[in-house]
Every structure is written in structure tokens, then in C-alpha cells.
N, C-alpha and C positions, 0 to 999 in steps of 0.2 A: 325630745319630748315624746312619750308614749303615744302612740294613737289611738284615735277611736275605732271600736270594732263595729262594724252593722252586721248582721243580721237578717237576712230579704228572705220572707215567707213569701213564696211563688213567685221567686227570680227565673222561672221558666217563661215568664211572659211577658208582655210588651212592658208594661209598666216597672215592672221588676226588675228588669233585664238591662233597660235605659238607664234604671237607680245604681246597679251597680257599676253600668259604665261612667255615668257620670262623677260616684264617689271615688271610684279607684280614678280616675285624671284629676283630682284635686289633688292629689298626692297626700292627703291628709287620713285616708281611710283606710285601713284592711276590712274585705268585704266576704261573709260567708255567704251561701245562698241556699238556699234549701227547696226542692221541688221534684216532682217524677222527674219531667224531662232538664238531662244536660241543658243549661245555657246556651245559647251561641258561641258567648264572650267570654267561654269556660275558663281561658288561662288568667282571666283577673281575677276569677272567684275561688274561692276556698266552696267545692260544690258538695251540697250534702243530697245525696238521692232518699227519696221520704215521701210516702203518703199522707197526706194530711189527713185522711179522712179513716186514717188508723191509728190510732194513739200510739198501738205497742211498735207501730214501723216508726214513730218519729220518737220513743223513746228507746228503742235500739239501736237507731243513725244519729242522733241529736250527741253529739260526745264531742268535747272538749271544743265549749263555748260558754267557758269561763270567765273571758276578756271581752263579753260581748258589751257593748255602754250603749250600743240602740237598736231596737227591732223595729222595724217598717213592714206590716203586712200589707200585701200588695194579692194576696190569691182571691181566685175568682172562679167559679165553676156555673155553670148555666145549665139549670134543669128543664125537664121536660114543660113543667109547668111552676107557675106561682111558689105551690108548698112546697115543690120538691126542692125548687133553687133558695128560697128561705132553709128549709131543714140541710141541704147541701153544707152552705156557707156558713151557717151558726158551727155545724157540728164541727168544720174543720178549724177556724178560729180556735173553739175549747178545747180540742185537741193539740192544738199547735202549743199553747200558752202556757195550760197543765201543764205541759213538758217544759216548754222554754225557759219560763219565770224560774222554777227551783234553782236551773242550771247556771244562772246569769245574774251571779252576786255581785256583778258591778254596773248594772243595767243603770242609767239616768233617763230613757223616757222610750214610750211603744206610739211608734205611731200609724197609723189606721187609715187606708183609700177606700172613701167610700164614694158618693159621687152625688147627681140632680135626683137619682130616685128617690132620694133621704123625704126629698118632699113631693114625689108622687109624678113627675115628670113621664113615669113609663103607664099613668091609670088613665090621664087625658091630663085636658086644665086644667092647671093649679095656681095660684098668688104667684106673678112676674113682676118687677126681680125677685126671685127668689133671694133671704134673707139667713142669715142664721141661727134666726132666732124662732123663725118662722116653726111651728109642730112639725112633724113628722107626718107620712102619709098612713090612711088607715083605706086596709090593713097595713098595717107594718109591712118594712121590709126587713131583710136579715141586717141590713145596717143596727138597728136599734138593739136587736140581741148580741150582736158583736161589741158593743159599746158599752153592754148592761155587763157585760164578761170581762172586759179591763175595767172599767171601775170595782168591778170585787175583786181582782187582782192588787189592785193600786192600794184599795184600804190598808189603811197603818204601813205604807211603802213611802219611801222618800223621792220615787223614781214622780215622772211627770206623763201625759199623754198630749197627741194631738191630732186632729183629722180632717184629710182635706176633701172636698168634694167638687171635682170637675167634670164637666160636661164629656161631649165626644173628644176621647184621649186619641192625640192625633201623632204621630210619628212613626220611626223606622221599626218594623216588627216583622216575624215572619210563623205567621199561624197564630199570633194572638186573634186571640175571643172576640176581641173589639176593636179594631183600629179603623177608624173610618178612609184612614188616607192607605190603606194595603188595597180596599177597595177600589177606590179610585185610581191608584196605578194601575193594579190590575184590567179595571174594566177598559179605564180609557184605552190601554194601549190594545186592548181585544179587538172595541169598535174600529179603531184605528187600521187591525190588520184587517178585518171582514169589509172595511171600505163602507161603515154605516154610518149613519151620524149618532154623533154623541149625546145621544138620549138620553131626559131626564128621568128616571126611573119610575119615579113617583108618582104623586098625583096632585092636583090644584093646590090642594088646603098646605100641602108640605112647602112647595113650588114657593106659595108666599107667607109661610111662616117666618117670625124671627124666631132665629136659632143662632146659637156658638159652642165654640170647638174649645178644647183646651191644649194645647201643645207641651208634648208631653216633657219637652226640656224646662218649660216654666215649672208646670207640676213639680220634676224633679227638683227645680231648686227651690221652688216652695215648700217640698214637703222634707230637705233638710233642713230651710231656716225654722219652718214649725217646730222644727225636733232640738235646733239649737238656740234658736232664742230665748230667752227666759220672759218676755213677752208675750209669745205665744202658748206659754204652757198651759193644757189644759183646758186648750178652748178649739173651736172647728172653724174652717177657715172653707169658704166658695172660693177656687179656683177657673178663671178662666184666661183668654186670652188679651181682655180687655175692651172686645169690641163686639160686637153684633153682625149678623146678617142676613138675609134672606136669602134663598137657591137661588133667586129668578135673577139676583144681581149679581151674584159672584159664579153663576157653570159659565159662561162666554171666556171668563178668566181660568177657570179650570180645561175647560175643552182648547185653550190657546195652549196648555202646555203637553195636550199632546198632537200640535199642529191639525187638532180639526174644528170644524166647526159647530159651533151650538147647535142640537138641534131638539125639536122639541118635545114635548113631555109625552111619552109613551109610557102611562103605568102599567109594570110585571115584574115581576118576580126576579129576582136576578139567582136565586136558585137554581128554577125552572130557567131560565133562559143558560145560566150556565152547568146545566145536567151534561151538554151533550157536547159542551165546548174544549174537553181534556186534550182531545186532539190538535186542536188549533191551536193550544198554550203550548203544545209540545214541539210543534213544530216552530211555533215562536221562539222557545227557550234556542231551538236546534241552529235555526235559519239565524240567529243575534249573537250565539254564545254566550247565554247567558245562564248563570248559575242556576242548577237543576233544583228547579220546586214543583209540585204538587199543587196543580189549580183548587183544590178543595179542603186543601191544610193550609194552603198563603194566607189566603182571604176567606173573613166570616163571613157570606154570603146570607147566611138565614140576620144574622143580627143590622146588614145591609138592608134587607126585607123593612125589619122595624124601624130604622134609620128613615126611612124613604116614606113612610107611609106616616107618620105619627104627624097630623095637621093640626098642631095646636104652638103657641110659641111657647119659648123655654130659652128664658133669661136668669141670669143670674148678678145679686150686686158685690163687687168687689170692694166695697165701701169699706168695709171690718177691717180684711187682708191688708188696704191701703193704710187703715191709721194703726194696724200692729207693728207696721213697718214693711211690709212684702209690698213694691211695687213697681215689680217686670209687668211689661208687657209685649206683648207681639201683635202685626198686622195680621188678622185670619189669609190675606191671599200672599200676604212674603210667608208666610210658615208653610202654605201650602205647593208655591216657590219652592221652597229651599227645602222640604219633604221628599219631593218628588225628584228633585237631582240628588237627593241622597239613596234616591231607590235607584237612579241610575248608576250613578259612582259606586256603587256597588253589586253590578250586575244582577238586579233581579227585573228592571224591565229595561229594555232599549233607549 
């Protein structure tokens, strides 16, 4: 039986990067990936090196992905501000698709990561649980012009779309934009050596927020059965992990795994607090043996920042996802478990 081929627009990243490893061990997928930087997990992918944000670099690279039957865009770029990261992520989407769509005469469906900002989660308050039916945030984000761009693609097409939107994308990554749980290895094992306590970063309003994580292997196979059920086609799906909860009840559980103790809320900056810390990550890589990283390409430290400060909740309902048929779920403190021995088993912290 023929396979299906993917296609991952910014398989340089966490998100991307996981999709390809999870479709290539299904044994059911050949997987292309297209992005500036090499993969990690470069020998499962068919690797296309490519600009998004250059049309003529991704139709000079873009060559013989004829057999492609699904695209999954997964890129992400973060601008200095508001319009710039809106004008970033539109233009490379229209980029990417202009090219893609002509080349990809046997495509059956594109589908699209977008996330909780769809409804305004990064402006303050918004309607919790978040719904999917719920409007869109004003201003817009680049979500709605990426969506306004496959639906002009799709007219008079037989192919299908679908789009998922999860919260904080939580798994194994190295130098992704957003992983909240690189931070949290990172940090804890920092405090850890400096002999501090493991400080909440933030401040009160975060501290007792409700908030949830999305695990990035649910995602991943949420955002294949999107793309393969014929149930889902065509419609957008909240992904999370299935549960709720607040800082102030689950760091005791995070601070146990890396053998310290909770300690209390000191709001700063984990930027500024980790300016001056290369040194000490270095001698940690040195003194554990542990695979050589770069304390300021590991972990997003500024998207950490906004992580830690945003005091407002931010829920979402899995209600839709459950009756399309999607209905994984994980505990937020076993994913966050079984995350963090995956950053050890693979030598990136102690």
C-alpha cells in the first residue's frame, strides 16, 4: 500500500520537529520537512532547507513533492512587536502555499497550528472556556489571515483543512520559540546548582491563575487524526491536555523533580536573571556530561517572561474535539513527569 507523504512547514521546531518524529514511527508515513535550520531528527526526514519568508528561496528548494497527500504548517516567527509578528507569519504562510499547492497534485488536506491567541489570550481576559465558535480576537492575530489564505487556496479544490489550537506546547525541544517545559528544566536544574530555592518567577495574579499546558504528543496526534478523519474536516479543534491548573498547586510538584524545595514567589525576569548565568550552564554541561547547548538558544527565556506574568485565566473546552472523536488525554503533572526524564535520558540536563 502506497503511503502517505507529509509535508511539515517549520519542522525546525518543537512542534514540527515532534510531528515528524511521531509520523515517521507509525511506519505509515514518509515525511518531508521544510525549514532554515536542519532538524535534529534529520535522518527520518526528507530535509528541504528554505526561507519562508522568500518566496523565490522556497520555489527554488521546494522540488519533487509530488507525492505529497498532506501539509501540516507548524512555522512560527515572533516579532519585535504586535504588527510585525502579525506581517511576519501571514507573509510566510502565502509564501509557503503559492509554492506548495501547484506542486502537490495529490494533496487530500493542509492543516494549520494555531493556538489560545485565536481568542485574544495574549491581550488580557477573554470568555473562559474558550469555545470554537467563540470570534476571534480584535485586533486580529495573524491566525485569521493564515486561514483567510487556505480557504482561497481550497475554493473549487477537493483537498480538506483543519486547525488545531493548544495552549502552552509542552515537550522535548531544543531552541524552540515556545516550550514551557525547556524552561523549566533549564531553570530548575540552574537553581538547583546555585543552591537557591526554586522560585516562582512570577507574580500573585499568575501564581493563582487557571491555566493549561498542551502536551505536545497529544497535539501531535490530534493534529493527524484532524488531517485523517473525515469527521474533522474542515473545522478547528481546542487542544489541550484535558485538565486545569493553577502555579500555586502544582511548583511543589515541579520543584520535587528536581529534588528542591518550593520556594516562594520572587517576581523577575528570567532574562535578566539569566544574562549573566552562561557560565554556570557551562560548567553544568562540563561537571554532568551533558550534551553541549547554548543557555540562550535552549530555552525562550523572553516568551518565559510572558509566561510568568500574564494574571488572568485561560481555559479552554475540549467539548467539540471530544464529540469529533479526539479523546486522549494526559495528567498536566505525569506529562510534566515523564518531559523532564525525557530531557534527562537524553542528556540535556542532569
Amino acid at each position: 500500500m502506497k503511503k502517505n507523504v507529509a509535508l511539515i512547514a517549520g519542522v525546525g521546531g518543537m512542534c514540527g520537529s515532534n510531528m515528524a518524529r511521531f509520523l515517521h514511527q507509525t511506519g505509515e508515513w514518509d515525511v518531508i520537512g521544510i525549514s532554515r535550520s536542519r532538524p535534529e531528527d534529520a535522518d527520518i526526514v526528507r530535509h528541504i532547507a528554505a526561507d519562508l519568508l522568500s518566496a523565490e528561496s522556497i520555489e527554488s528548494n521546494l522540488t519533487d513533492v509530488g507525492d505529497v497527500t498532506h501539509i501540516f504548517y507548524t512555522a512560527l516567527l515572533t516579532g519585535k512587536d504586535f504588527t510585525e509578528e502579525n506581517e511576519l507569519n501571514t507573509r510566510m504562510m502565502r509564501n509557503f502555499l503559492d509554492v506548495a499547492i501547484p506542486k502537490t497534485p495529490r494533496l487530500e488536506h493542509v492543516h494549520v497550528l494555531e493556538g489560545v491567541k485565536h481568542y485574544g489570550y495574549h491581550l488580557g481576559e477573554y470568555r473562559t472556556p474558550a469555545r470554537e465558535d467563540d470570534p476571534p480576537c480584535v485586533p486580529a492575530y495573524f491566525y485569521e489571515a493564515q486561514h483567510a489564505h487556505v480557504l482561497k487556496w481550497q475554493k473549487g479544490r477537493s483537498w480538506n483543512w483543519s486547525t488545531t489550537r493548544p495552549g502552552a506546547v509542552c515537550g522535548y525541544g531544543n531552541g524552540a520559540r515556545i516550550n514551557l517545559m525547556t524552561v523549566l528544566a533549564v531553570y530548575g536544574t540552574m537553581m538547583k546548582s546555585l543552591k537557591l530555592p526554586f522560585y516562582f518567577p512570577g507574580d500573585d495574579q499568575t501564581w493563582n491563575a487557571i491555566t493549561f499546558a498542551s502536551d505536545v504528543r497529544i497535539l501531535n496526534r490530534a493534529m493527524l487524526w484532524a488531517s485523517t478523519d473525515p469527521r474533522a474536516a474542515n473545522q478547528a479543534f481546542n487542544i489541550g491536555n484535558g485538565n486545569s491548573f493553577r502555579w500555586k498547586h502544582l511548583w511543589p510538584h515541579v520543584a520535587s523533580l528536581f529534588g528542591s524545595e518550593p520556594g516562594p514567589i520572587k517576581t523577575m525576569s528570567l532574562v535578566e536573571f539569566m544574562s549573566d548565568k552562561a557560565g554556570v550552564w557551562n560548567d553544568i554541561v562540563h561537571r554532568e556530561k551533558l550534551k553541549q547547548t547554548d543557555l540562550f538558544k535552549l530555552a525562550p527565556w523572553s516568551y518565559a517572561d510572558t509566561v510568568f506574568s500574564r494574571g488572568w485565566d485561560n481555559m479552554i473546552s475540549m467539548v467539540k474535539a471530544n464529540r469529533f472523536g479526539f479523546t486522549e488525554i494526559i495528567d498536566t503533572q505525569d506529562m510534566m513527569t515523564e518531559i523532564i526524564g525525557d530531557f534527562r535520558a537524553r542528556r540535556v540536563i542532569p
